[in-house]
C-alpha positions as CSV (number, residue, x, y, z in Angstrom):
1,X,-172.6,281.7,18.6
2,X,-169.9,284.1,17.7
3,X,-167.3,281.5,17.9
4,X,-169.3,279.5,15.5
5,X,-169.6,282.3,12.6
6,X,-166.5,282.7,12.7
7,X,-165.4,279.0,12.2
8,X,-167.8,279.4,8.9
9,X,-166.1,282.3,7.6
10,X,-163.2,280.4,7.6
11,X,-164.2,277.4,6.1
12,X,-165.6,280.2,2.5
13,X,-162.4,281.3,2.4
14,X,-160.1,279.6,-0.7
15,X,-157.1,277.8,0.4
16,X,-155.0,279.5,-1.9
17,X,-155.2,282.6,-0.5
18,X,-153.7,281.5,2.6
19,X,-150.1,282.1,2.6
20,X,-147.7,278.6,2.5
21,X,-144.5,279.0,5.3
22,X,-141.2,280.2,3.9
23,X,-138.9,277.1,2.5
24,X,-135.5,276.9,4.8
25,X,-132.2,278.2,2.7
26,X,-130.3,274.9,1.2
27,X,-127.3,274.3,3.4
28,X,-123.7,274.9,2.0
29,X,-121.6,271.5,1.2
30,X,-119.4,270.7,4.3
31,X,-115.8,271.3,4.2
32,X,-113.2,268.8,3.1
33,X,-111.4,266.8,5.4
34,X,-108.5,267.9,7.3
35,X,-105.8,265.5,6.9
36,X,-102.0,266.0,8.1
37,X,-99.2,265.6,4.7
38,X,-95.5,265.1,4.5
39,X,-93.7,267.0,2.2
40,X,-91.4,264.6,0.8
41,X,-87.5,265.2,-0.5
42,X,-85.4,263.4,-2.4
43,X,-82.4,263.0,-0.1
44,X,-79.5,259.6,0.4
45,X,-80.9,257.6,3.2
46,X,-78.5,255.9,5.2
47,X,-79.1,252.2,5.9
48,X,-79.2,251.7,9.8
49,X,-79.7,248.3,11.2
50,X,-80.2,247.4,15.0
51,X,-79.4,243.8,16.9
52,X,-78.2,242.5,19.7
53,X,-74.8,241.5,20.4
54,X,-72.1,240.3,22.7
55,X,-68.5,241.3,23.3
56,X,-65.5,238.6,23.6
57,X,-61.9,239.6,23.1
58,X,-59.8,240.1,20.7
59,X,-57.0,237.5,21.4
60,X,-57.1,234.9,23.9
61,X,-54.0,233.1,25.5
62,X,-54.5,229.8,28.0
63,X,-50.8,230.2,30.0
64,X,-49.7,227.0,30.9
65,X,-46.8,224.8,32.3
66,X,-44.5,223.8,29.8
67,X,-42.6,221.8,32.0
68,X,-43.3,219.9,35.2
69,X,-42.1,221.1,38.2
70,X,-43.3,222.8,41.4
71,X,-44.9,226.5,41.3
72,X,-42.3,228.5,43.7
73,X,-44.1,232.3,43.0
74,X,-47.5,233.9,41.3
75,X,-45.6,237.2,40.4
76,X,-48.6,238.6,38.9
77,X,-51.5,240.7,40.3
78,X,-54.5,238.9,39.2
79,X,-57.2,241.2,37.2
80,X,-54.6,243.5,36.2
81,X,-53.2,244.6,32.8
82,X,-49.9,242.5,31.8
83,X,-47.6,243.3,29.0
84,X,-45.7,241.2,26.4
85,X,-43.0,239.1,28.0
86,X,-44.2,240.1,31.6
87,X,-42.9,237.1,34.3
88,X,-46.3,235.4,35.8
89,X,-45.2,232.6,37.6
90,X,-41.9,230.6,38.5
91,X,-41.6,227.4,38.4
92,X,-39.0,225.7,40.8
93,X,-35.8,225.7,38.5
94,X,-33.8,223.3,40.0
95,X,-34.3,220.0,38.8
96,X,-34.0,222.0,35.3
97,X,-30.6,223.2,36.1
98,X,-29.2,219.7,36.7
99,X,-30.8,218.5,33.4
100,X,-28.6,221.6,31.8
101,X,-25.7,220.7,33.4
102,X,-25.9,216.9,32.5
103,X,-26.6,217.8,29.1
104,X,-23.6,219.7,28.9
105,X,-21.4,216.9,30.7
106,X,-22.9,214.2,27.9
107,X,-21.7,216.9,25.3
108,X,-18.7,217.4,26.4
109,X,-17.9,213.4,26.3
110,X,-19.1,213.0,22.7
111,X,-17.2,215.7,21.7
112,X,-14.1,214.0,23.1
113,X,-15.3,210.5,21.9
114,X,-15.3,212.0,18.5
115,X,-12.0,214.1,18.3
116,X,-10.5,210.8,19.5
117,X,-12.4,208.4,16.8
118,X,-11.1,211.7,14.4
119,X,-7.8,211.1,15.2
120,X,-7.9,207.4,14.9
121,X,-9.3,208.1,11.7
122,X,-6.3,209.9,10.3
123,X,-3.6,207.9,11.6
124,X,-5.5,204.2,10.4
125,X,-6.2,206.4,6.7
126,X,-2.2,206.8,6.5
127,X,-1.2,203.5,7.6
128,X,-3.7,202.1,4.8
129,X,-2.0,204.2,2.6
130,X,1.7,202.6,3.1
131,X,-0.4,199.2,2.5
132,X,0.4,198.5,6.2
133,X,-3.6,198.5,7.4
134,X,-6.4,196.3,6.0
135,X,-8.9,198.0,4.2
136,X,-11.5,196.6,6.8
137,X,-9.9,198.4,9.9
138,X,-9.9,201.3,7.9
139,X,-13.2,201.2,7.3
140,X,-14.4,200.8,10.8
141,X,-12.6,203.7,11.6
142,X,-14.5,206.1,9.5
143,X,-17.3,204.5,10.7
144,X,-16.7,205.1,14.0
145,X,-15.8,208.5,13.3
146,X,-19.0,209.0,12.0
147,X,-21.2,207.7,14.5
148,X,-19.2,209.3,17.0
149,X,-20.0,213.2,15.0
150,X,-23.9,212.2,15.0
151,X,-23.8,211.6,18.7
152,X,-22.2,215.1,19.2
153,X,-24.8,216.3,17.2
154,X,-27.6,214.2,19.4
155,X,-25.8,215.9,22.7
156,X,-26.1,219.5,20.9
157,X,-30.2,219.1,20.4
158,X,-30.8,218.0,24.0
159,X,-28.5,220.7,25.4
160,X,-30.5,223.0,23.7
161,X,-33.8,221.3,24.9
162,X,-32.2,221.6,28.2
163,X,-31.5,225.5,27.8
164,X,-35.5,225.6,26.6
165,X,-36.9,223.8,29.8
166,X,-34.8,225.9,32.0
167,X,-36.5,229.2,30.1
168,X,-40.2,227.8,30.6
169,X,-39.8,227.8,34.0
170,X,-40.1,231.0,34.0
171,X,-43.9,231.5,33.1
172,X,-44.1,234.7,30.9
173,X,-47.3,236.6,29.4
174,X,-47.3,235.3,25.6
175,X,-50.2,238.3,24.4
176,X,-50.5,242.1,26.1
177,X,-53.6,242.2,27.8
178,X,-55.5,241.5,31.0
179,X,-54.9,238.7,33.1
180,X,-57.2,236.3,34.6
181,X,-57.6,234.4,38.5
182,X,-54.3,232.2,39.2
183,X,-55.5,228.3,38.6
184,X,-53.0,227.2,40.8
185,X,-51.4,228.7,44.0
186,X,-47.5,228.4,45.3
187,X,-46.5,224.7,46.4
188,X,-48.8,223.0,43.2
189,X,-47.2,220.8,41.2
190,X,-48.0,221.6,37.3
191,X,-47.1,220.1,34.0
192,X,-47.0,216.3,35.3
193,X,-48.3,214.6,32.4
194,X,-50.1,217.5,31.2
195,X,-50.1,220.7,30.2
196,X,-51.8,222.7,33.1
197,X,-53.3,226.1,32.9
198,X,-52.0,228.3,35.2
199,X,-54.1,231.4,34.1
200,X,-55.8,233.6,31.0
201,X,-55.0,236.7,29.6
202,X,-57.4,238.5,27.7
203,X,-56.9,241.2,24.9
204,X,-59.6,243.7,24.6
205,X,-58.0,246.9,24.0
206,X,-59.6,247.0,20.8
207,X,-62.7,244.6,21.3
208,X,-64.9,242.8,19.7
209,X,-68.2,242.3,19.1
210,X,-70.1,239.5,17.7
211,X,-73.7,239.9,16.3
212,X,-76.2,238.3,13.2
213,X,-78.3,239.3,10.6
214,X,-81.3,237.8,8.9
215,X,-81.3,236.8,5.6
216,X,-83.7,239.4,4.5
217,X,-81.9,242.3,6.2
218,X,-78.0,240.9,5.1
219,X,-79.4,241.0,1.1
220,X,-80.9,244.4,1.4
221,X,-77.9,246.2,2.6
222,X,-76.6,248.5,-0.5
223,X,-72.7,247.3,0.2
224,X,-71.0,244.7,1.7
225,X,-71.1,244.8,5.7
226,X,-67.4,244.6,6.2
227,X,-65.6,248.1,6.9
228,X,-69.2,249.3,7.5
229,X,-69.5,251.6,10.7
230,X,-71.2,250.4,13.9
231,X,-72.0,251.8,17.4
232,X,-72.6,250.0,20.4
233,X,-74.6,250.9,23.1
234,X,-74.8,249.8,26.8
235,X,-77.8,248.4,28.5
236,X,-78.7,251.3,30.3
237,X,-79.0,253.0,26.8
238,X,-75.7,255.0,27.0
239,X,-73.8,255.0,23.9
240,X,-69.9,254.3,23.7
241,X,-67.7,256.5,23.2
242,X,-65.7,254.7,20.0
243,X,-67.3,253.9,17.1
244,X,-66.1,250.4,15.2
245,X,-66.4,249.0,12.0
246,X,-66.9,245.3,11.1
247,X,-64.0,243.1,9.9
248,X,-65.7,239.8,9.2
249,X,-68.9,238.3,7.3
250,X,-69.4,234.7,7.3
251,X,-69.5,233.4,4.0
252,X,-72.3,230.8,4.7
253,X,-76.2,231.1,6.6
254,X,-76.7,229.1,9.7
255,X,-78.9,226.9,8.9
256,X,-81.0,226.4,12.1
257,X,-81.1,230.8,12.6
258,X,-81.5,231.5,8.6
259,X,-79.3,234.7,9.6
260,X,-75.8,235.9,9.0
261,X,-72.9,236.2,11.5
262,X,-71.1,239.4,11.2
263,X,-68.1,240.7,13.8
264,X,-67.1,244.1,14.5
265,X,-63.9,245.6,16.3
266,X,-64.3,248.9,18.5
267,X,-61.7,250.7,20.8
268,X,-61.9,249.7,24.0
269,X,-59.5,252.5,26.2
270,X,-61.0,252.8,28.9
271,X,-61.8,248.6,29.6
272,X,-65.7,249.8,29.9
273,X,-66.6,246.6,27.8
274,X,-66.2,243.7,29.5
275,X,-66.2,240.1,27.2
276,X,-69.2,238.5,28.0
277,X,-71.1,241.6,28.2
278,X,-74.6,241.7,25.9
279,X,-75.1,245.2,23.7
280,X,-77.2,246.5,21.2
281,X,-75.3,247.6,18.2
282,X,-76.6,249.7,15.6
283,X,-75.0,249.4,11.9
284,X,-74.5,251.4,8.8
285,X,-74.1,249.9,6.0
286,X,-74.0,252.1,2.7
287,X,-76.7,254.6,1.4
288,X,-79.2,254.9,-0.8
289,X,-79.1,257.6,-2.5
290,X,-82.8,260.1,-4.4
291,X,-84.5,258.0,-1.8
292,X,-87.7,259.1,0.1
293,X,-88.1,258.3,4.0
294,X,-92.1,257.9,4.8
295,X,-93.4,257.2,8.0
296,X,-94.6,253.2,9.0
297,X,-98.6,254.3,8.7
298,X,-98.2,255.8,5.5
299,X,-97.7,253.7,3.5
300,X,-100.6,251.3,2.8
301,X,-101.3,247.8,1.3
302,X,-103.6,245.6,-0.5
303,X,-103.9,243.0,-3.2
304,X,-101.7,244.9,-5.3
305,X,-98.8,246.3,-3.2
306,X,-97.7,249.3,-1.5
307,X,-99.4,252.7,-1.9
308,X,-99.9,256.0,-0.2
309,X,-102.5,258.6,-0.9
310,X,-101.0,262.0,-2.5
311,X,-102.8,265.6,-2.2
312,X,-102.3,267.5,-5.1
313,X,-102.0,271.0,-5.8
314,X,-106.3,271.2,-6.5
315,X,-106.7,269.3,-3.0
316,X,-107.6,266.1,-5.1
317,X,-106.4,263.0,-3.6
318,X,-104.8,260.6,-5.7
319,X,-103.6,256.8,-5.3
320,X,-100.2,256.6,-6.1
321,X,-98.6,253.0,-6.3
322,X,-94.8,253.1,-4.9
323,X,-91.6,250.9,-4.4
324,X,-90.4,250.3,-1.1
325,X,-86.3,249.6,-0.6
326,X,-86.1,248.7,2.8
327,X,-87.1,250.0,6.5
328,X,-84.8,252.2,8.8
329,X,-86.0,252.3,11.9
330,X,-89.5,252.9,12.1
331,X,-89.6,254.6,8.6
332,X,-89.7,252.8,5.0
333,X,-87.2,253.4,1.9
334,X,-89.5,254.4,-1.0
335,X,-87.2,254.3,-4.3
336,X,-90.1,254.8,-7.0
337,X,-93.7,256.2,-7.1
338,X,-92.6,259.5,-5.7
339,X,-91.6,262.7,-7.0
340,X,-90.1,265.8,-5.3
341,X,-92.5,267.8,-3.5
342,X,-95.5,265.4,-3.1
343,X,-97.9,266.0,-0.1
344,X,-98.1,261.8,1.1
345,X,-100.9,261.7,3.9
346,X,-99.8,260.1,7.0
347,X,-102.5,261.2,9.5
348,X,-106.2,261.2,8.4
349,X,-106.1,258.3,6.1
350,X,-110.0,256.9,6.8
351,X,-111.5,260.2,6.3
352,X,-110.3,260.6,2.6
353,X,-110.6,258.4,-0.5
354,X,-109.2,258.5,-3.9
355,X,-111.1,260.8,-5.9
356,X,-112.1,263.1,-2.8
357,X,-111.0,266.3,-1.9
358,X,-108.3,267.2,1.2
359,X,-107.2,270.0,3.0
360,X,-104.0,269.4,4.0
361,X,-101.8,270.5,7.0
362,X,-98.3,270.5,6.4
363,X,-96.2,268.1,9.3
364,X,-92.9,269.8,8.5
């Protein structure tokens, strides 16, 4: 019964003097962003380039027989460093000497032949001149005195080639360098016919190293690539000790690459590079110079070109449309767009928007 009163009293009572619950306080904005700038500096970017490459030498000699004869001695250690004028091989001499010496029997007789057609010469060219020759004998004798000088002259030449055959059997090393495995052993006979190689010897004390570039990458370069520095380094990622430079550019693209041979020179002391031999090599050609270096995921893309988002000095992010040189690396070139000092976002990019606010955290 109570209960029920009580449930009336409540009902006569005006709403509006029950009390409404407290409304909740508003909630503050959230916080900008936290995204992660570059300071950027002007500064002169070197232009690095990286490829693959492979070494050969520097100068290249076949050795071969220049005459035919039997090979008597190898006098050479094979794999070992040779200089200029260093004997490699012998050749049996021999059958060279009596060539010499019958050359200089055959001279010997046209040189008499011809003092004597001389003489007759003389004494006919008097008699004609006491009217007591005809002019026709006289004649012949001056003829025969000059057929008998050309053949002294004829004996001369193949005494001397006689002298040069006997010299090349004695096999020396044309170039400094390192010499190769013997092609032929003691008791071979070489130069029958042909030419044979006996063995190579190799410059590569300095060596070089032949590599390409692309189209795209030869046009970019600020300079010419030749006298430009380079460094190789070994397969195991160790870098040589000597730095080269490159001393030739082809003057035309291979058509079926599109890309552009290039060949550099590098001291080679210690005979650590080996031709043959695949390296990277890593070039510099030129600089550019007020240049900006921004990281890969910087720099954005659309429809338009290249961009990167800006944090001014208010926090504001701004769009800021730039020109892009060239890519060192993992890192691109920016020549325009920039100015010195700008905050460029390279970490945090989806959470901002042009327009929006930032707070930015300083990379370096």
């Amino acid at each position: 019964m109570w209960v029920v009163f009580s449930w009336l009293l409540l009902l006569c009572v005006p709403m509006s003097s029950i009390a409404a619950p407290p409304s909740p306080p508003p909630q503050p904005p959230p916080p900008p962003p936290e995204v992660s700038v570059m300071v950027v500096h002007a500064q002169s970017i070197p232009i690095v380039r990286e490829t693959v490459g492979r070494l050969a030498p520097t100068r290249v000699a076949e050795v071969r027989a220049r005459v035919a004869g039997i090979v008597q001695a190898r006098a050479y250690t094979e794999g070992t460093d040779v200089s200029v004028g260093q004997v490699l091989f012998r050749i049996d001499p021999a059958p060279l000497e009596a060539a010499l010496h019958a050359a200089q029997a055959t001279l010997a007789k046209a040189e008499a032949d011809a003092a004597n057609a001389a003489l007759t010469a003389k004494r006919y060219s008097d008699l004609h001149a006491k009217n007591l020759l005809a002019q026709q004998d006289l004649d012949t004798a001056l003829a025969n005195e000059r057929t008998t000088a050309a053949v002294v002259k004829q004996a001369q030449a193949n005494l001397e080639i006689a002298h040069l055959n006997l010299g090349y059997a004695t096999v020396v090393a044309p170039i400094a360098g390192r010499a190769g495995r013997a092609m032929v052993t003691e008791g071979a006979l070489v130069g029958q016919g042909s030419a044979t190689e006996l063995t190579t010897v190799e410059q590569i004390d300095p060596i070089y190293v032949n590599f390409s570039q692309s189209v795209a990458d030869f046009t970019q370069m600020p300079t010419q690539p030749v006298h430009s520095q380079l460094e190789v380094f070994l397969p195991e990622g160790s870098t040589h000790l000597q730095t080269g430079t490159v001393d030739f550019s082809d003057l035309a693209v291979t058509p079926t690459t599109g890309t552009v041979s290039l060949r550099g020179v590098l001291p080679n002391p210690g005979h650590w590079l080996l031709p043959g031999m695949f390296v990277r090599v890593r070039l510099t050609a030129g600089s550019i110079d007020h240049a900006f270096s921004l990281p890969q995921a910087a720099v954005l893309r659309d429809n338009t070109g290249a961009y990167v988002l800006v944090v001014g000095a208010s926090g504001a992010v701004e769009q800021r449309r730039i020109e892009t040189r060239t890519m060192t690396n993992t890192d691109w070139v920016v020549t325009g767009g920039l100015t010195e000092g700008d905050q460029v976002i390279v970490d945090g990019l989806l959470k901002v928007r042009p327009g929006a606010t930032a707070n930015a955290v300083s990379l370096r």
